[in-house]
Each structure stands twice: as C-alpha cells, then as structure tokens.
C-alpha positions in Angstrom: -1.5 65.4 -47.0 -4.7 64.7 -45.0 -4.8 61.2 -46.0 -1.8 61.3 -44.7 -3.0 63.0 -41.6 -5.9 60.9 -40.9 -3.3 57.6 -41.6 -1.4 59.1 -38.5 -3.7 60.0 -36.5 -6.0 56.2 -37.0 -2.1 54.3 -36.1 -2.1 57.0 -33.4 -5.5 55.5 -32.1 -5.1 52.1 -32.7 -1.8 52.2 -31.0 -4.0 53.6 -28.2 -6.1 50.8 -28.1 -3.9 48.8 -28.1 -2.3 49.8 -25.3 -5.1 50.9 -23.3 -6.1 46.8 -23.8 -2.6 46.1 -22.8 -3.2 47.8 -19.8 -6.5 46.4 -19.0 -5.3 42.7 -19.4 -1.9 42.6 -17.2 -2.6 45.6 -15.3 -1.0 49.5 -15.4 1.4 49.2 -13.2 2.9 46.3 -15.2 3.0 48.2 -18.5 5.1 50.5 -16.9 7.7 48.2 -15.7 7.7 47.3 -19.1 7.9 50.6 -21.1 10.4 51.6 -18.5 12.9 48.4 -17.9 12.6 46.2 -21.1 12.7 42.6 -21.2 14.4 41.1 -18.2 18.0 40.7 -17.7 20.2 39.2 -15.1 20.8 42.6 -13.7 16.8 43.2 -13.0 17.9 43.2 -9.3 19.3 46.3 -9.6 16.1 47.7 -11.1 13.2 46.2 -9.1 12.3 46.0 -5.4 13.8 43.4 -3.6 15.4 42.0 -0.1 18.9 42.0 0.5 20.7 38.2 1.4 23.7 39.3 3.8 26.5 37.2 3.9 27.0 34.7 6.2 28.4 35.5 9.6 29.9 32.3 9.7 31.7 32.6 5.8 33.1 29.2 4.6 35.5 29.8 2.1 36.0 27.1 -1.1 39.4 25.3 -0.6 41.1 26.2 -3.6 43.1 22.9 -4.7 46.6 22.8 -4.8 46.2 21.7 -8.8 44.1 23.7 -10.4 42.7 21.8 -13.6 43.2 23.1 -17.1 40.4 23.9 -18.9 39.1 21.3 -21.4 38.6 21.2 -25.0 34.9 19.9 -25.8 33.0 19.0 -29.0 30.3 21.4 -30.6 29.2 19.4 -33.1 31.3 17.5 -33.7 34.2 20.4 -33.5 37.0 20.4 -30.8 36.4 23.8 -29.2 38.5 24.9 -26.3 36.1 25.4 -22.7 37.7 29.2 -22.8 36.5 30.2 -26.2 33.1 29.1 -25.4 32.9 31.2 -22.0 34.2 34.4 -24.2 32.1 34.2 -27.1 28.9 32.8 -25.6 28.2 36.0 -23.1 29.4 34.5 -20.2 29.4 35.7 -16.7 31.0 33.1 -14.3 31.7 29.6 -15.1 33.2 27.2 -11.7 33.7 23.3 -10.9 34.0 22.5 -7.6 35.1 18.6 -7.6 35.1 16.9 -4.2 34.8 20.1 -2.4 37.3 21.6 -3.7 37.3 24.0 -6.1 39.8 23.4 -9.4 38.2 25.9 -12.2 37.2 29.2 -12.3 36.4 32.0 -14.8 34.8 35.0 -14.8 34.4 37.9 -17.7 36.7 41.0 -17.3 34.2 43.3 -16.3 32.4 40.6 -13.5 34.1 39.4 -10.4 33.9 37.2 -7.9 32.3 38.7 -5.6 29.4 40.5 -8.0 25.8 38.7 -8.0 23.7 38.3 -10.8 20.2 37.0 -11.6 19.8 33.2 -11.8 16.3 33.2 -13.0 14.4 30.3 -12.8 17.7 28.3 -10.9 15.3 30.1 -8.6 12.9 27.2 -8.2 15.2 24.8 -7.7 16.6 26.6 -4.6 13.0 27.5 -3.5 12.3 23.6 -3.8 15.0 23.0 -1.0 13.6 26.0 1.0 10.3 24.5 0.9 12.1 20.8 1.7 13.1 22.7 4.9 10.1 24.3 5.7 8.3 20.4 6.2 10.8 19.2 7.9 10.5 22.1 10.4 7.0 21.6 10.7 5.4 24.8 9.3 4.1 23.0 6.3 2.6 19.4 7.0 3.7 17.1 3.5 3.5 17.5 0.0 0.3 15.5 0.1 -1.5 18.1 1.3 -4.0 20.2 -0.9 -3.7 23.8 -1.9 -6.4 24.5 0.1 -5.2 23.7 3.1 -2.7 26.3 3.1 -4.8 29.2 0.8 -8.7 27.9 1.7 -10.1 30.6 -1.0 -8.9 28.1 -3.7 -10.7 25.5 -2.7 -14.0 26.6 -4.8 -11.6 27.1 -7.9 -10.6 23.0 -7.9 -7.2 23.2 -5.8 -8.3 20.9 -3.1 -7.8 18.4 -5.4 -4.4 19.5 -6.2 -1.6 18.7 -3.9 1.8 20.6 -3.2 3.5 17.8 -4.6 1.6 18.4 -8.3 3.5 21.7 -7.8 6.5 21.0 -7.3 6.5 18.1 -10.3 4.4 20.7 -12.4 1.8 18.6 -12.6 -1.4 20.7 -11.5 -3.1 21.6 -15.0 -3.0 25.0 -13.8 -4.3 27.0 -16.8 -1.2 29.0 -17.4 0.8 29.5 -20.5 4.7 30.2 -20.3 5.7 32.3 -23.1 6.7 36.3 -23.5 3.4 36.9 -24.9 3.0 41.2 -23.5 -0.8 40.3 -22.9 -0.3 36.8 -20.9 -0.3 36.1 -17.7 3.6 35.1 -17.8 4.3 38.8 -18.1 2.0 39.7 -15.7 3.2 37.7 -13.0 7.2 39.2 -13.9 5.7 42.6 -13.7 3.0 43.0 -11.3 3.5 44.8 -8.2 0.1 43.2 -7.0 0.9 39.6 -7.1 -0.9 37.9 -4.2 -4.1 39.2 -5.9 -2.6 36.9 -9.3 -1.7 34.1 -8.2 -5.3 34.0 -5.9 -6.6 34.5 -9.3 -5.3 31.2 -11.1 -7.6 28.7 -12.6 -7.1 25.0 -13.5 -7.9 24.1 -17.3 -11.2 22.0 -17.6 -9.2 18.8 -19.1 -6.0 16.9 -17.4 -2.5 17.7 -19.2 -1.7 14.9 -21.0 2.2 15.2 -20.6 4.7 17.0 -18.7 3.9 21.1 -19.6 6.4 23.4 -18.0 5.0 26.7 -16.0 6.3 28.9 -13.5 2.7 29.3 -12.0 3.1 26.3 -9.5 5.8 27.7 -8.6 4.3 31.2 -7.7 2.0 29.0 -6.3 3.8 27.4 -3.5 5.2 30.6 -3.2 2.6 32.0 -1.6 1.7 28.8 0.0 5.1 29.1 2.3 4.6 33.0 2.8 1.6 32.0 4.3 3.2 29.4 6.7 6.1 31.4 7.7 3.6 34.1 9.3 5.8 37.5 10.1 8.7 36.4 8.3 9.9 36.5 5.0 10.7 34.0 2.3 14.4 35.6 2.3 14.7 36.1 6.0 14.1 32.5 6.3 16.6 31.7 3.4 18.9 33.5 5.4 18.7 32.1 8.2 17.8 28.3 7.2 20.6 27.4 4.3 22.5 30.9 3.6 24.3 31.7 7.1 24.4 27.9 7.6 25.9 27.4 4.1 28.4 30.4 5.0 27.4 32.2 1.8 30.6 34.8 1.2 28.8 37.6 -0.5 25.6 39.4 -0.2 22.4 38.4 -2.6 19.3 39.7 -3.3 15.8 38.1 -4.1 13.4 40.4 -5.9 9.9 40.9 -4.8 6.3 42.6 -6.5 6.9 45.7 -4.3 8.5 47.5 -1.7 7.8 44.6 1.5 5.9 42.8 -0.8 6.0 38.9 -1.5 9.2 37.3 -3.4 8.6 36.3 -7.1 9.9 32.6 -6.0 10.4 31.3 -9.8 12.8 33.4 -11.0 14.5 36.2 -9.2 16.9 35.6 -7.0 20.4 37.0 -7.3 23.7 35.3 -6.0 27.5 34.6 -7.2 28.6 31.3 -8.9 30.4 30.7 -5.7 27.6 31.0 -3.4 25.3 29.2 -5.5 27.5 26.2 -5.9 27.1 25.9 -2.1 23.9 24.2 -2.6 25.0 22.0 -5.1 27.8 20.7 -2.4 25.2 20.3 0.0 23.0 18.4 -2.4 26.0 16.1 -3.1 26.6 15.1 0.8 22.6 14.3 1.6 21.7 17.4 2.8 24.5 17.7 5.2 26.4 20.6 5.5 30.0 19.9 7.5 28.7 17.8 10.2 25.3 20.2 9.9 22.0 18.5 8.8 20.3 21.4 6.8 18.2 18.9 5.1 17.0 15.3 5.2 18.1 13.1 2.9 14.9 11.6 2.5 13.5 15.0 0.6 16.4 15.3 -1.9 16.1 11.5 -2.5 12.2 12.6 -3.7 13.2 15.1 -5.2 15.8 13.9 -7.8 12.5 11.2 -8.4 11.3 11.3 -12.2 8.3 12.8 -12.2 6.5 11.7 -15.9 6.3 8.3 -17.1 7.8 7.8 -20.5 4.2 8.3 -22.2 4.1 11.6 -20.3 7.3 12.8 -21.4 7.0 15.4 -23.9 8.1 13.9 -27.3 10.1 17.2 -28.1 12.8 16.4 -25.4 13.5 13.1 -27.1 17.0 14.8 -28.2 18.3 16.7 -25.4 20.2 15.3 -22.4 17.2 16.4 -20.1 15.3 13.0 -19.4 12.6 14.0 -16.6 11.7 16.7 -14.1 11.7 16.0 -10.1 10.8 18.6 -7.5 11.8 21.6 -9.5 14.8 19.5 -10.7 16.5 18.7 -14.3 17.2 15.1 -14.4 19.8 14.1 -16.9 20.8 10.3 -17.0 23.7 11.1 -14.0 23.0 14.8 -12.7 20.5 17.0 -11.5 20.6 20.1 -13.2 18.5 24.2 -12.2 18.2 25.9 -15.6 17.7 29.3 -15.9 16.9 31.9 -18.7 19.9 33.0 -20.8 21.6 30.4 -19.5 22.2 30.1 -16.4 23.0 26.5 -14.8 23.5 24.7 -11.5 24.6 21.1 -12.8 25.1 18.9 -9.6 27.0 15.5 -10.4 26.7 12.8 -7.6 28.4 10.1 -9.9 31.5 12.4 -10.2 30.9 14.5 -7.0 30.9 17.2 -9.1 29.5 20.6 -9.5 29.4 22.9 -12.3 28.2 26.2 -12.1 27.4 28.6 -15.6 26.2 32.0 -15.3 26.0 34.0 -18.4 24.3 37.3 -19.8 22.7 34.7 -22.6 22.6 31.3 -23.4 24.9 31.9 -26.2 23.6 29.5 -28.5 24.5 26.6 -27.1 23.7 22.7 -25.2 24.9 24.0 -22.3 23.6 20.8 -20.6 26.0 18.6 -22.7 29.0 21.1 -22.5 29.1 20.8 -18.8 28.8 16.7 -19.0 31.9 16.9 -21.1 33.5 19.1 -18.7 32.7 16.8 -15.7 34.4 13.7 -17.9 37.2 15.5 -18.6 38.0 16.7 -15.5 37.7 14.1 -13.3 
C-alpha cells in the first residue's frame, strides 16, 4: 500500500509540473479558460468576452424567389446522397444559396433558427480582410506595401520592417508560428489569452524563408492589431458596424469576441453571425464591392484579393487533391469560387461564374469535402 501511496502521490506531482509548466508557457489566465470552457465551439461567444454587432437600422431583407429550388442529390464518393441527408447527419447548423440575389434554399437544424448566430471561426479572416480593404480606401492605413513597422514601430528591431501588410494577408511573413492544438503552443495561447496585445508584440520571424505556402492565424492577429492601431478610439466592431454591417442591412444582431472585457478582437477567428447575414458579404463580393447602388468597396481590392498568392512550386504538395488551388488576401481560391473556411466546418463559398453563394454552418465538419459538395450544389442548381 505505500508503493501504492508514493505512485499517487509522484503522478500527483508530476501532474503538478506539468501544469505549473503549462501555466508558465501560455500564461494562467489561459489555463483557466481552458480547464473551465474546453476546446472551442461555435457557441464560444456565449462564453467569452465580446462586442455586440446590432442589426442594421436600415435591415434589407433576402427576396425569397418565387420558385424555391429543390434540394439536390450529390455524389460522396462516388454515391448519390441526397443534399438533406448530408445537412442531418453531418452536424449541421444552417446551410443557404442565394442565386442572383435571390435566395432559393434554405435549411436550418430543428433546434437553430434563422435568426440565431453562431461562431464562424476562421471565415473570420476573410471578413476582416474586407474590413481591412475598407480601412485603405478610407485612408487610415496607407497600402499593403507598407511595413509592419510603420504601423507597430516596436517590431521593427524583431525583422518586420521587412515584412509588408500584404505578406499578411497572403500568409507569407515567415512568422515563427505553428498552427496546431498543441496546450503548450502559441495557437492556444493566442485563443485563450486575455493579454493579447502583449502576444502578438511578442512574435518572431523564423531565421530561414518558408519555402511554400504555410497556413497561420498569427498574420492575421497581426494585422489585427495593426488596424486597432489605426482606427484610434474606435473599435474593430464599431467600425464593422458602421463600415459594411448597417450598410449591408444585416437583419440580426452578431457578436465578435475579444481577449477581455474592452479588450482587442481576436480577428482570426471569432466572430459570430447568421448564415443570412453572412451571405451578405458574399453578394457584395459578387457585384464589385457595390452594395445596391452603394460603393462599400473598390473593386480594385477584391480584384487583388481573389489574386493567387503561391506560385505552383510554392504550393504545398499536400493540396494537390483538394479543390483548393491557392490562397489570396485571406481567400480560398478554387478553380471558379472564392471560398472562407472555418473550423468544423463552416463555409462562405462565393461563385462569380454562377452568381452564386452558398453558405454552410455546422457544429462539425461532419466528415466531409465540403468544398466539393457545395460546387455540386452550385451545378445543380443553377
């Protein structure tokens, strides 16, 4: 029985250790977000600090067509599988198409409605990267050529005068940060921390170039802080609001999560909405950045953006079978869409050959090419 004791007592201390090291390396107040909430989920806006997206005051409702389309069937490996069966047995939240403006599909699970937002995750960027689109054309930021530095001067001695906004938004900056759920990496940190300013001040570029294309939510955080910085007294959301969501006449309220009470918005990954607000900025993507007679952005920033970032020899080998062919300004590029991808899978797929967009927002990815599922789904429709 004391060996048994002591046994206890050393896992007792080595889980102590462990944690205490845990602790040390993404910071306390992390580890308790952690112990306390779990992994993340698309409901973490009901959990963590945020600010509230009103609706708009000027609400512009979908025309519902007069001929609402059937679902389709479409092929899982090589199987017929009817678009219904898929959204039920692959968590699904909300799934829409709006097709010239109009919207002809819509689902949503029996316990979600319209009207109820969840967490897009890293669809996040891709709005951000039309935020930030709007921020240069109103002058607060000068181009994407511009260094880091210019905008956060206390990087400049860590190498980020040589990187540009641009390398951000293509995640291209060799910005020495790994994207996994590793508990002691800097990934969890940054989706935990309530002191996130001091993190991302802290990043660090890796001593060799990247050799190909290397996905990381860091240049996003990144730029994050870079437009926080421009916009002065206001806030990322309160510009949101004001810049695309009232413009956009979102319906229903959203939410976008930040490190603390009044702290700064975790940009990559947190903002909440409804599938029918979020289509909104796939419409406005389709029509050039014009929003019923309303320039909200210039066409000449989502004509960069939908760019391909990587040459061929840059493009990881490991995408050589999925649909996704390069990445643009915090973009999915597909051979005729654009797509915003988000944990458990959540997608924004924006069409311009079919003026088409598709919107997929689920509890989990559900095991599935979603990518490929809503291509079929734009064929058949149309």
């Amino acid at each position: 029985m004391r060996k048994v004791g002591r046994l206890l007592v050393g896992l007792v201390g080595l889980a102590a250790v462990a944690l205490a090291g845990w602790s040390i390396s993404i910071g306390p107040a992390a580890v308790w977000r952690v112990l306390t909430h779990g992994t993340t989920t698309v409901w973490d806006h009901l959990e963590y600090p945020g600010r509230e997206l009103r609706p708009s005051p000027y609400p512009d409702p979908w025309l519902v067509s007069a001929e609402p389309r059937q679902p389709p069937d479409v092929l899982v490996e090589g199987v017929a599988v009817p678009l219904v069966s898929l959204l039920t047995d692959r968590d699904t939240l909300a799934f829409l198409v709006i097709d010239g403006g109009e919207l002809v599909y819509e689902w949503y699970a029996p316990d979600h409605g319209a009207d109820e937002p969840s967490m897009v995750f890293s669809v996040t960027k891709s709005i951000f990267s039309l935020l930030l689109g709007a921020a240069i054309n109103d002058g607060l930021i000068g181009s994407v050529d511009d260094a880091v530095s210019v905008y956060l001067p206390e990087l400049a001695d860590s190498g980020f005068d040589t990187v540009t906004l641009e390398d951000l938004l293509r995640m291209d900056s060799n910005m020495d940060y790994v994207e996994d759920d590793n508990p002691f990496g800097i990934h969890v940190e940054f989706n935990y921390t309530p002191r996130l300013t001091a993190g991302i001040l802290a990043l660090q570029l890796r001593d060799e170039p990247d050799p190909e294309f290397r996905y990381k939510s860091g240049d996003n955080a990144l730029l994050g802080l870079i437009l926080d910085r421009a916009l002065g007294d206001e806030t990322i959301t309160g510009y949101l609001q004001e810049r695309l969501w009232n413009p956009l006449g979102a319906e229903n309220s959203g939410m976008w999560s930040t490190d603390h009470d009044r702290g700064l918005e975790r940009t990559w990954c947190c903002l909440a909405t409804t599938a029918r607000d979020l289509a909104r900025f796939g419409h406005l993507i389709l029509r050039e950045g014009d929003w019923r007679g309303q320039q909200l952005l210039p066409a000449s920033w989502l004509e960069a953006s939908f760019e391909p970032g990587f040459s061929a020899d840059r493009w990881p080998s490991d995408y050589d079978s999925s649909p996704l062919v390069n990445y643009g300004y915090e973009w999915w590029l597909t051979e005729d869409a654009r797509v915003a991808i988000g944990k458990g899978g959540q997608y924004l797929y924006v069409d311009p050959v079919r003026d088409m967009v598709i919107v997929r927002l689920g509890e989990t990815q559900g095991d599935l090419g979603w990518v490929d599922v809503l291509r079929q789904v734009a064929e058949a429709t149309k």
